[in-house]
C-alpha positions, 0 to 999 in steps of 0.5 A: 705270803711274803717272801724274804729276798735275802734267804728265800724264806715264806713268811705270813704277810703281816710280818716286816721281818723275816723270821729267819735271818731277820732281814726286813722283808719288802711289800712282795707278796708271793701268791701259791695259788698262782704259781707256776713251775714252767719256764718262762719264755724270752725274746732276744732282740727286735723285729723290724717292720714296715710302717706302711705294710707292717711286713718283717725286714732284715736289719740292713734293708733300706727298702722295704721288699713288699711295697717298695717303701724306703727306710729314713734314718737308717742306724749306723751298726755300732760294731762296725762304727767302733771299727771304721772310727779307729781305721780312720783315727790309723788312716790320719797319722801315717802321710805324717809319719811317712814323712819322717826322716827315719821311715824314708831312710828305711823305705828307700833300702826295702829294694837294695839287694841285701848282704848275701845277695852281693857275697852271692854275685861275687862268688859268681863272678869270680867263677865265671871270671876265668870261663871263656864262656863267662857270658853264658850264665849271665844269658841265663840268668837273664831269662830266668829274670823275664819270663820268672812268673811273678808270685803273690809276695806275702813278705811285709813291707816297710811300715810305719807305727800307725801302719803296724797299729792298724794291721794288729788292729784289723788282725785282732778285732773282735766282733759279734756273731749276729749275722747283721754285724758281719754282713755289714762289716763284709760290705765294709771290707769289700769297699776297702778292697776295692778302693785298694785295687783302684791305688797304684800296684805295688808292695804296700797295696798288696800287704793291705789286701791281703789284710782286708782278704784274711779278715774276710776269711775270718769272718766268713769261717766264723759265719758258717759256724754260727749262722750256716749257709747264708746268702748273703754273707757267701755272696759277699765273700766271693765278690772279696775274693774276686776283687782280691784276684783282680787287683793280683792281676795287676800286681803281677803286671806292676812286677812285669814292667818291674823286671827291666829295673830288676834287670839292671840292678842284677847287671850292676851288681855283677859288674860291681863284683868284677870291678871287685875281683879286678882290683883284688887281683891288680893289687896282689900282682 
């Protein structure tokens, strides 16, 4: 019997057109005899397999666990090709743009105190101004300043477009559910940990790990979903967040030695405000 592509219908072999819609029917031929209602059955994907031992590997092994053999010419997961290219397309445009005029004026005022901070330190002078223990809430205010625990400050800093373009770009990033693509982009985000820990503590070092870090949870949420409980892929996770504890260590010895220069920005501030009232006054009396 020959079939009709177009609306299904069986025709008698030697018919060129069909007898329904009268479309011309191709050389398929259906056989009834051979026809069977069970489902056919299809393979998703490729199996990986040692050319030595013929043993089944994971997608991201380099070695074969069986006979020891190593994997040539390993290929680059296109996911994360795609993604580690465009970071570094980022990674290129910002030494230039921190060297433009604008983002340096703008970087050097992250640290000023702002507005409500010096209205603040002028209400408190004035206050303590007429108290003949005027130094005792200075005294204070200086323990709170040394021995303040230094917390993980989430607030961002000062970015450039490229900066801002690569922080969404992470953020956002949509990737596949396969095990072998979120494995491989863990590794990935590891390393840039990492490499981030090994960079001076600051602000900005801190912004990009919290990042990375929120990135991995991401992935990792998703990987329970989809895959369960995978070894690799809880191992990974917890060597990011012990990388990302390490590196807050640090963070908070970098606000440490912070706290002197906090110190004095607070004093001259103070006596800022003093000066202030003193001429408020000179020029009134």
């Amino acid at each position: 019997m020959a079939y009709c592509n177009y609306c299904g219908e069986f025709n008698t072999d030697d018919s060129d057109f069909c007898k329904r819609c009268g479309k011309m029917i191709n050389n398929t031929r259906y056989d009834y005899n051979n026809y069977s209602s069970s489902r056919d059955t299809v393979y998703v994907g490729n199996i990986r397999r040692c050319p030595v031992c013929n043993e089944i590997v994971p997608n991201i092994a380099t070695v074969c666990n069986s006979c020891g053999f190593q994997f040539n010419n390993t290929l680059i997961n296109p996911t994360l090709e795609r993604f580690s290219s465009k970071i570094q397309s980022f990674d290129a445009q910002i030494p230039t743009e921190k060297n433009d005029i604008y983002y340096i004026k703008k970087k050097s005022k992250e640290n000023k105190p702002s507005g409500i901070t010096i209205i603040l330190l002028t209400i408190f002078s004035f206050l303590t101004l007429f108290s003949m223990f005027w130094f005792i809430p200075v005294v204070f205010i200086y323990i709170i300043l040394l021995f303040k625990q230094p917390t993980n400050d989430k607030t961002p800093p000062v970015l450039t477009q490229s900066e801002l373009g690569k922080s969404n770009f992470i953020e956002n990033f949509v990737y596949p559910n396969d095990s072998e693509t979120i494995i491989e982009l863990l590794q990935y985000i590891k390393n840039k940990i990492r490499i981030t820990a090994e960079l001076k503590a600051d602000k900005d070092s801190l912004y990009w790990s919290n990042i990375w870090l929120n990135k991995a949870e991401q992935l990792y949420s998703k990987s329970r979903v989809s895959l369960g409980n995978d070894t690799i892929v809880e191992q990974l996770y917890q060597d990011i967040k012990s990388l990302h504890l390490n590196y807050l260590q640090n963070y908070k010895k970098y606000l440490f030695k912070q706290r002197p220069f906090v110190l004095v920005k607070f004093l001259s501030g103070l006596a800022f405000s003093f000066r202030l009232i003193f001429i408020i006054f000179s020029s009134i009396s």
